[in-house]
C-alpha positions in Angstrom: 67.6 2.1 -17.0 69.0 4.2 -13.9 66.5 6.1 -12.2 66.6 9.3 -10.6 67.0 10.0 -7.1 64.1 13.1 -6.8 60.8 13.5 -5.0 59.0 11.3 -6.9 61.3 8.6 -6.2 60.6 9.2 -2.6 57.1 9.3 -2.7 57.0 6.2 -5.0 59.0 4.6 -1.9 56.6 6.1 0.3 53.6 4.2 -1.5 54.9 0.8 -1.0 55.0 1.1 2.8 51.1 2.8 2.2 50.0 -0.2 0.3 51.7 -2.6 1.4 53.8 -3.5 -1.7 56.8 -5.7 -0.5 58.2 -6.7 -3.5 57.9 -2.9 -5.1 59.9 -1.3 -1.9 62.7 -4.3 -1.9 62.9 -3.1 -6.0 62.7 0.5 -5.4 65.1 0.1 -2.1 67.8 -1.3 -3.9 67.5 0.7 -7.9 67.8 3.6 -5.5 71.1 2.4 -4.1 72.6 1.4 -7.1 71.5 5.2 -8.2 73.3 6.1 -5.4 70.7 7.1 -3.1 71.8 8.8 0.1 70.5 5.8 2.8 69.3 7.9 5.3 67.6 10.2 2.7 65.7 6.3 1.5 64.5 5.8 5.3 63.5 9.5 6.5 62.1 10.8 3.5 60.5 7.6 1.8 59.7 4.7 4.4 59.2 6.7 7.6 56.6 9.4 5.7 54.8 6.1 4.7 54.6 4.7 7.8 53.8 8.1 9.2 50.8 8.2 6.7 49.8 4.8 7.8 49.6 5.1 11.2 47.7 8.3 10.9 45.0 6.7 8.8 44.8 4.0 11.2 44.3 6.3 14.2 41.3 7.9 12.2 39.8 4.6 11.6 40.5 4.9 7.7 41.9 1.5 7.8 42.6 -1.3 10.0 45.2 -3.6 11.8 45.5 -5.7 8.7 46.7 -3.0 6.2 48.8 -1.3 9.5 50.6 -4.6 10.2 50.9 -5.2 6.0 52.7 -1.1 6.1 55.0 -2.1 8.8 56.6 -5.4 7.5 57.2 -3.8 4.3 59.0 -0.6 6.3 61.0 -3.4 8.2 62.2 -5.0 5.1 62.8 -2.1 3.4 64.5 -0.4 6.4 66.8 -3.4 6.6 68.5 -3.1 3.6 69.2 0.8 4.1 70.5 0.4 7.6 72.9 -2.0 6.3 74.4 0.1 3.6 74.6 3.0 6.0 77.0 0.3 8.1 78.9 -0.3 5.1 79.5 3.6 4.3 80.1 4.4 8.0 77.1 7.0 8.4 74.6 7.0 11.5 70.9 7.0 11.2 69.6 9.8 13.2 68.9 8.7 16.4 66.8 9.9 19.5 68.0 6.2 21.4 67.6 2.6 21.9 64.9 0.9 22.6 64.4 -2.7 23.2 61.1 -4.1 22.3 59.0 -7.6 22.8 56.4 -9.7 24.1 56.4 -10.8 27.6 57.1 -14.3 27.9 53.8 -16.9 27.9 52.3 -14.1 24.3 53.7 -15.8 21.0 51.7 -12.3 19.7 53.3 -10.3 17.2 51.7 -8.4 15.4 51.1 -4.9 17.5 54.7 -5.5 19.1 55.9 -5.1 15.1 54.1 -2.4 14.6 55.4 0.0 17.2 58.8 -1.2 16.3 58.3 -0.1 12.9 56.6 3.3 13.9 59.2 3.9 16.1 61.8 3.0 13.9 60.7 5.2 11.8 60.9 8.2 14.0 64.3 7.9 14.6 64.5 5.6 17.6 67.0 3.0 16.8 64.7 -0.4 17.7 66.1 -3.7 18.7 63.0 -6.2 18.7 63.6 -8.7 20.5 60.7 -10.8 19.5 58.1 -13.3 21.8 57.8 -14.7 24.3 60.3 -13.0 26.2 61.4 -14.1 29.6 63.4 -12.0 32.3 66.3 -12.7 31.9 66.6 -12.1 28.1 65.0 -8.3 28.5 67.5 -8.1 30.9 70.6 -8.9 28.9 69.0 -6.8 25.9 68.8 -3.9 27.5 72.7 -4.8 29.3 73.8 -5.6 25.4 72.9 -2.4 24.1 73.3 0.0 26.3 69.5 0.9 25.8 67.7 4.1 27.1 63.9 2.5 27.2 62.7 -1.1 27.4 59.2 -1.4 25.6 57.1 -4.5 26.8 54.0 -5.9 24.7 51.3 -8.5 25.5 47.7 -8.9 24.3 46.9 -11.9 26.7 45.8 -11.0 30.6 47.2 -14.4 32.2 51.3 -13.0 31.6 50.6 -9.8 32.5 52.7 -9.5 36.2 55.8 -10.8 34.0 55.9 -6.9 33.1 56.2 -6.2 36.7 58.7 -9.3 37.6 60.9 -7.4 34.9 60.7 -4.3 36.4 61.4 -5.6 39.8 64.6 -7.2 38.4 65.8 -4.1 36.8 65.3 -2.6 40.6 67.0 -5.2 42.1 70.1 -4.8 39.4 70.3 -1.4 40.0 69.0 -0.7 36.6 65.7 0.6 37.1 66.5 4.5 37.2 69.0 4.7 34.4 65.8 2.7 31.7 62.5 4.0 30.7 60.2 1.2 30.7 57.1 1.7 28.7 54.5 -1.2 28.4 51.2 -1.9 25.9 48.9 -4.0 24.7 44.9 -4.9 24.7 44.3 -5.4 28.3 47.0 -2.6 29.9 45.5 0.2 31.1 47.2 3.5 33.0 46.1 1.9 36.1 48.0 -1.0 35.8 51.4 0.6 34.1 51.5 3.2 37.4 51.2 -0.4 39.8 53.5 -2.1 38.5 56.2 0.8 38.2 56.1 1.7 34.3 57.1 5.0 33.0 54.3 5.0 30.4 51.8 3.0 28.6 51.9 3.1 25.0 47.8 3.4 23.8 49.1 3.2 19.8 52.1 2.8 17.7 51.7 6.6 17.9 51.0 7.3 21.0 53.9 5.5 21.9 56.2 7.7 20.4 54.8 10.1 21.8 55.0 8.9 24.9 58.9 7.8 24.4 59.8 11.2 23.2 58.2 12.6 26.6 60.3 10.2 28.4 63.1 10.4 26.8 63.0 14.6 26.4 62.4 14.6 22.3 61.2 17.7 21.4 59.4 17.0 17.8 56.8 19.1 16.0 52.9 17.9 16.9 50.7 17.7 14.1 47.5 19.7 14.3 44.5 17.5 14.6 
C-alpha cells in the first residue's frame, strides 16, 4: 500500500533519526520515494528536524553520546539515499557550502567527527567526510578537489594535536590559507589553542559548530530561544 507524502510522514521520518531506527528510516526513505516524495522535502523537513531534536536534547543533557552518535548514522544513511535521487532528477540540496571534515592523522576516532558531519549536513552545509586518520596532504587535496569554503579538523587524542597546525601552515604556504575557513574540535582543543595555531574557530558541539560555520561563513539563520 502507497503511503502518503503529509506531515505525519515527515514526522514518522523524523522519529527514526530521534530513536535511532536504521532499518525504519531506510523503509520510510525509500516508500516515500516510490510515493514520489520531493528529496529535498525527505532531508529538510524529516531527517534534519530529527537530528535538530537530537542534538538539542544532547546539549541539555537529556541524552548522551550513545543515542547522538546512534541519531547521526541513521541521518547519514538516510541522507544518502535522498541525495542520490536528487542527482538523478538534477535538483540541488540547499546549500550554505562545502566543508571538508576528518580526523587528524595518528586518531582512528570517529565518532564526534560523524556527528558534526551529520548536524551539519543537516543544516544545509554540503559535508564531504573525509574520514581518520587524516594526513596533510590528503586535507589538502580535499579541500583542492572540491572547491571547499571551510576545512573542519577533529581529534580526541592530545599526542596529534600540532598536525592541526602543520595543516594550516601548509594551506599558508599554498596560498590557500585566506580563501578556507578552518575550524578545529575535539576533547582536548580549547580557544587558546585554535587562536595559536591559526584556526578560524573551535567547534565546542555539533551545534556550536554550526554555529560557529555560519558566523564564518556569513549564514544568517534564525537562533532558537533558550
Amino acid at each position: 500500500m502507497s503511503i502518503e507524502i503529509n506531515e505525519e510522514y515527515f514526522e514518522k521520518l523524523a522519529l527514526t533519526v530521534i530513536d535511532g531506527e536504521e532499518e525504519e528510516c531506510i523503509k520510510l526513505v525509500n516508500d516515500g520515494l516510490e510515493a514520489g516524495v520531493d528529496p529535498l522535502d525527505a532531508v529538510e523537513k524529516g531527517l534534519a528536524r530529527g537530528i535538530d531534536k537530537v542534538g538539542e536534547d544532547f546539549g541539555a543533557g537529556i541524552i548522551f553520546l550513545p543515542e547522538l552518535a546512534m541519531a547521526a548514522d541513521v541521518m547519514k544513511q538516510g541522507t544518502a539515499i535522498l541525495d542520490e535521487r536528487i542527482k538523478e532528477v538534477g535538483s540541488t540540496r540547499l546549500s550554505h557550502g562545502k566543508i571538508i571534515i576528518g580526523t587528524i592523522k595518528g586518531d582512528i576516532h570517529d565518532i564526534g567527527k560523524s556527528v558534526v558531519a551529520a548536524v551539519l549536513q543537516a543544516n544545509g552545509y554540503d559535508v564531504v567526510d573525509i574520514g581518520i586518520d587524516i594526513d596533510i596532504d590528503t586535507f589538502i587535496d580535499a579541500v583542492k578537489e572540491h572547491d571547499a569554503d571551510a576545512l573542519g579538523m577533529s581529534t580526541l587524542l592530545t599526542l596529534p594535536l600540532m598536525e592541526m597546525e602543520n595543516v594550516i601552515k601548509r594551506m599558508q604556504e599554498i596560498g590557500m590559507r585566506d580563501k578556507v575557513k578552518v575550524i578545529v574540535g575535539g576533547c582536548p582543543v580549547t580557544q587558546e589553542f585554535a587562536d595559536e595555531i591559526g584556526a578560524d574557530a573551535v567547534g565546542f558541539d555539533a551545534q556550536d559548530a554550526v554555529f560557529k560555520l555560519d558566523r564564518l561563513l556569513g549564514i544568517n539563520r534564525p537562533r532558537k530561544s533558550a
